[in-house]
N, C-alpha and C positions, 0 to 999 in steps of 0.2 A: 793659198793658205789663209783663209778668213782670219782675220783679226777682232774678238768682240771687244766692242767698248761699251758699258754697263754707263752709260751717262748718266750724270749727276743734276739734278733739279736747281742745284744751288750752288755759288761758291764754296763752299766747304772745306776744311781745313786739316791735314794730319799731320805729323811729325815724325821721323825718327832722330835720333843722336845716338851716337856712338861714344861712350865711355871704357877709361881701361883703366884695369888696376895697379896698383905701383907699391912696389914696397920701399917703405916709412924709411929704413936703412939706406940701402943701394941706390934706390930711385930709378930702379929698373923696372920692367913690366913681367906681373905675375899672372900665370896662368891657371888662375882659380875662377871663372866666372861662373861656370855649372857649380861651384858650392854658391857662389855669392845668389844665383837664384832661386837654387833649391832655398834656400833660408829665406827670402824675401816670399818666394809664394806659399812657403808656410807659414808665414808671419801676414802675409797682405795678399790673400789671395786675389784681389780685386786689383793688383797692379800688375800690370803684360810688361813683361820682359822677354828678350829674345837673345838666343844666341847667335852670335857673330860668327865672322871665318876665323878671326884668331880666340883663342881660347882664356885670351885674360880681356877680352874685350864682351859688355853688358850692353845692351842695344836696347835702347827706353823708346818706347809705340804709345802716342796718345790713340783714344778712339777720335771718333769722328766732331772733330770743331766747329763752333762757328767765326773766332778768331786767335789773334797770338796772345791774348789773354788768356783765354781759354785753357788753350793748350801748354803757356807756358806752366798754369796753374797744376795743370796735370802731372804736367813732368816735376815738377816741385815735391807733389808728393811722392813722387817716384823715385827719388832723390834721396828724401829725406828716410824712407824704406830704404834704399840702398845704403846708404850710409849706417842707420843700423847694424846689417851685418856686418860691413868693412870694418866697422869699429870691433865687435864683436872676432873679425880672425884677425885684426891687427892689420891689416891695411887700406889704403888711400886711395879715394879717386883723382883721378887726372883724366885732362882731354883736351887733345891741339888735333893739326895735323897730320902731324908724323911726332915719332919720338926722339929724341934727338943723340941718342947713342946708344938704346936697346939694340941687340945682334940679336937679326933675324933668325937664325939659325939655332937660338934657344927659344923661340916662341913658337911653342905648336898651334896646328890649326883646328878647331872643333872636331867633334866628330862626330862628322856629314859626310857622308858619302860624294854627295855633292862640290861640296870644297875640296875635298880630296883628289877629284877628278879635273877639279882647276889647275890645282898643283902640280897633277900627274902630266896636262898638257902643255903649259905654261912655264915649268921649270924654272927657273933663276928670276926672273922676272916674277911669277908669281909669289914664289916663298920670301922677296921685297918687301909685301906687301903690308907692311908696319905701319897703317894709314887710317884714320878715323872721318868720319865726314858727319854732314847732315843733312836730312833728306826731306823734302817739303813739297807735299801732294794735296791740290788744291784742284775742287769738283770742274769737270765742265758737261757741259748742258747737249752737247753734240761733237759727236767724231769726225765731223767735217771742220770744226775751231778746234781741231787739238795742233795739225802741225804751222797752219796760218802765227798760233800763237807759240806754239818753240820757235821758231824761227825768229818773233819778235822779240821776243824772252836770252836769245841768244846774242843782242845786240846789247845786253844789260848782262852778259857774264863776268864782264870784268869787275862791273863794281858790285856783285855779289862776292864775287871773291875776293877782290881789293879789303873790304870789310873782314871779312871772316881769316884772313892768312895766318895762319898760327904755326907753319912749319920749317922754319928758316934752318933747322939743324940736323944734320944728319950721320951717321958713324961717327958722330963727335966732334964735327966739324961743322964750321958756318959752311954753309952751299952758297951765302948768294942772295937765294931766292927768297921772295915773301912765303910761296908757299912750294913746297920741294914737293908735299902729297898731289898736286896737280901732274908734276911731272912726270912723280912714279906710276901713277895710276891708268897714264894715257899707253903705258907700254903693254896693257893687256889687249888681247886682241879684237876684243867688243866692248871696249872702254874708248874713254874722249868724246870728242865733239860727235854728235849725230849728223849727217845729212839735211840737209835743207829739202824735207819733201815738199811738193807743190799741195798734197793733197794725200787723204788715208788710204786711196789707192793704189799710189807709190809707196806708202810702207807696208801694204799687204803686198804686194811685189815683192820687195826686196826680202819684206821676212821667210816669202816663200822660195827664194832663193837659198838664203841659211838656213832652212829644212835637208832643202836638195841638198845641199852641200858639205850636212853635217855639225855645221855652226852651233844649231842650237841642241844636238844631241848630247854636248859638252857642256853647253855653258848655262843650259836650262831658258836664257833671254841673252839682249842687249843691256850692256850696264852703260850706255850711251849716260854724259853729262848730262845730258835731260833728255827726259823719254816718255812717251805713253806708258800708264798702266791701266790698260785695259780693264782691267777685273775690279777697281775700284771707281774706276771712271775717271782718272783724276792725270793731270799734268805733274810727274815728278820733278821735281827741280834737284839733282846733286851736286849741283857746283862748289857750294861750301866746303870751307875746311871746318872740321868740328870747332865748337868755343868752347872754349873752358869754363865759361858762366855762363847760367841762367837768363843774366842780364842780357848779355849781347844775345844770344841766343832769339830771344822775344823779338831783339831789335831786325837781324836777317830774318826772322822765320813773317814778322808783321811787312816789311818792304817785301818778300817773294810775293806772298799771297795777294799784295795789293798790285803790285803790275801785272800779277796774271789776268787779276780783274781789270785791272785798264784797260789790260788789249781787248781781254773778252768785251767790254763795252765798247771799243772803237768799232770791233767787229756790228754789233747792233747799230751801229749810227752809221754804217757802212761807208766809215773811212779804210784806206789803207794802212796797214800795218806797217812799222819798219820793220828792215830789214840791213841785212851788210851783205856786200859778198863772201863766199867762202873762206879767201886771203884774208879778209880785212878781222873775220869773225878771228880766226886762226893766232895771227897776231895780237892783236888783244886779249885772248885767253894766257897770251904768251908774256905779253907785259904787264899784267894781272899778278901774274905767277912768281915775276922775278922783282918787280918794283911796288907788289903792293899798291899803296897809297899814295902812291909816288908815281903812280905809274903815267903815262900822257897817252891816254886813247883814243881810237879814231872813232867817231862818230856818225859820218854820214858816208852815204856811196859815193861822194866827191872828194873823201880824205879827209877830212875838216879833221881836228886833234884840238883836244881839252883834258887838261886835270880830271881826273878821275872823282876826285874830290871836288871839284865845283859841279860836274855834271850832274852829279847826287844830289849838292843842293838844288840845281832847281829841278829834279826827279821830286823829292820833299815837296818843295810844291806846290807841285800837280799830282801832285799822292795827295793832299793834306783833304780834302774832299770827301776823297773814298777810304779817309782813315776814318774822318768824322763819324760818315753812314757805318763802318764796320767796328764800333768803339777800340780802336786802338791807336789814339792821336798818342797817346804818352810810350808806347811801344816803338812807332814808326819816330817818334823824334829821339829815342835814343842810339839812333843811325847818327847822329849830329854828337854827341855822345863820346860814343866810340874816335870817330874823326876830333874829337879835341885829344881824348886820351890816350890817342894809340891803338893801332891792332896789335892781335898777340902777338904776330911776329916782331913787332917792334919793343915791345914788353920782352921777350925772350933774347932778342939778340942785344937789347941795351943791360941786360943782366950777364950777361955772355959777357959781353966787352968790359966792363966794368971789374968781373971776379973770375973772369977766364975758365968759369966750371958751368957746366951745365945742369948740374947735378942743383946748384942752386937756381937755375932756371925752371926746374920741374921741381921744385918747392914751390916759389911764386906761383906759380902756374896753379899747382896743388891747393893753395892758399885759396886763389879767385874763385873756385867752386862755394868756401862759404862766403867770403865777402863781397863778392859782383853779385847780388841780389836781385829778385827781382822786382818790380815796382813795387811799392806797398801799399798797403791802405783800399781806398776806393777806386786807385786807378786800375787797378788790375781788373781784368773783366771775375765774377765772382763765379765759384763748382769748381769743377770737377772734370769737367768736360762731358757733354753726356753722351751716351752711347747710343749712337742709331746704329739703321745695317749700313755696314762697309760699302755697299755698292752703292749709297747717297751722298758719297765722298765728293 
């Protein structure tokens, strides 16, 4: 089963996030997005919104980037259109991981045929699926550096998640975990970590396998933690849990983009790439999930273990370089940022603890959409983002 990949000339850059609505009273999740978009592409038709699997969830698409500036800018005005409406039917945007007391069982799922058939196979575990994320597709140049660089990419999942954990709460209760939507999301049956393929060969194999076997007659692809997409030419990265701001948003969406380019450049000066073994990968997606920032990760094939938080800083840098060349030095440092102020999930469960409601948690949270801003001024890269064809991703 040929796998094509449309390669990209350039690093390139795209975005999704996942937004949901909430009403201002309850602070539950409302299932209005088909109005919230209808309005915004009568009002801006030059802004791509997308429907989700759940039906109160808004899914914001930059076009094609050339940084987190860029894109952040895009999604900005995407936002601020959205908002419009919300204001307009009386409700609010929100965006974490998981929601932390919404029942699944009042939230319907779009209507896609598609989703529908998720549902239909997946049953209890799929209709869970109360989870937002974000998604960050960055060009490569050849289909033979796409799984050399997952693989490298998979040795840095934990502090892309460490960073973004926004889902500590769930049926109303603390769980725990930095981020609970890691947990839920792995129960699907082409969801989680990918395979550590040697080479595009081995995932044209295997993909050819879940033809035979039916796999993908159901689920349309692999929703693998990180995955090729072919069709745009680009490495997807889904690790994240969505942010609630703009702010941090810029700050995960500039560090992905810049270690995909690192590896891809090791690859031209034909060093090896890291890697972990499968256990090692495994476990740190797993101490990611429940300790956040907190978490003590293993780092090399020999065990070695470090703070999550200090490995980042000296990721920073050895990033700081290829932020320069990519203007986004003020982006990639507000990874440093975040780590003084807390990630969501720390913001949500020290609100939690403090007034025992969570209802007051998805206020705050609510809040950070207008006041976690994003850079201003000159550092922001300037537009709009401009639009090339998709397949120079």
């Amino acid at each position: 089963m040929p796998q094509p990949f449309h390669a990209s000339a350039r690093p390139t850059l795209g975005v999704e996030w996942e937004i949901a609505l909430v009403d201002p009273q309850t602070r539950d999740l409302v299932p209005r997005a088909g109005e919230v978009i209808e309005k915004v592409a009568a009002a801006h038709p030059e802004i791509h919104l997308e429907r989700e699997f759940l039906a109160n969830t808004v899914e914001l698409v930059t076009p094609v980037c050339r940084n987190a500036g860029e894109a952040t800018a895009y999604l900005d005005s995407c936002l601020r259109a959205i908002k419009e409406a919300t204001d307009e039917l009386g409700l609010k945007l929100w965006s974490s991981g998981s929601h932390p007391f919404s029942d699944f069982r009042t939230q319907p799922v779009s209507e896609k045929g598609h989703y529908k058939e998720i549902i239909e196979r997946t049953q209890y575990w799929g209709n869970q699926m109360l989870i937002w994320g974000i998604h960050v597709h960055v060009g490569i140049s050849d289909k033979d550096r796409v799984w050399p660089i997952i693989n490298a990419m998979l040795t840095m999942y934990p502090h892309l998640l460490a960073l973004t954990a926004s889902s500590p709460g769930w049926d109303g209760i603390d769980t725990g975990y930095a981020s609970n939507r890691t947990m839920l999301y792995q129960q699907l049956p082409t969801a989680g970590l990918p395979y550590q393929f040697r080479n595009w060969q081995e995932w044209e194999s295997y993909m050819d396998d879940q033809d035979k076997s039916g796999v993908i007659n159901h689920t349309g692809s692999m929703h693998f933690d990180i995955r090729p997409a072919g069709k745009w030419g680009t490495i997807e990265v889904r690790v994240s849990d969505a942010t609630s701001n703009l702010r941090e948003l810029s700050a995960v969406v500039a560090l992905t983009h810049l270690l995909v380019i690192y590896f891809d450049r090791m690859i031209d000066r034909g060093e090896a790439l890291p890697s972990l073994q499968d256990w090692h990968v495994a476990e740190n997606k797993w101490r990611a999930a429940r300790y956040g920032m907190e978490a003590l990760i293993i780092t090399s094939r020999d065990t070695d273990e470090r703070l999550v938080t200090e490995d980042l800083e000296d990721w920073l840098e050895k990033l700081a370089p290829l932020a320069k060349e990519f203007d986004c030095e003020g982006e990639l440092g507000l990874v440093r940022e975040i780590m003084e102020r807390g990630a969501g999930y720390q913001r949500q469960r020290a609100i939690f603890q403090q007034t025992g409601s969570w209802e007051a948690a998805v206020d705050a949270t609510c809040a950070e959409m207008n006041t976690l801003r994003p850079l201003a001024g000159g550092e922001v890269a300037s537009g709009q983002g401009h639009k090339e064809d998709a397949d120079e991703r």
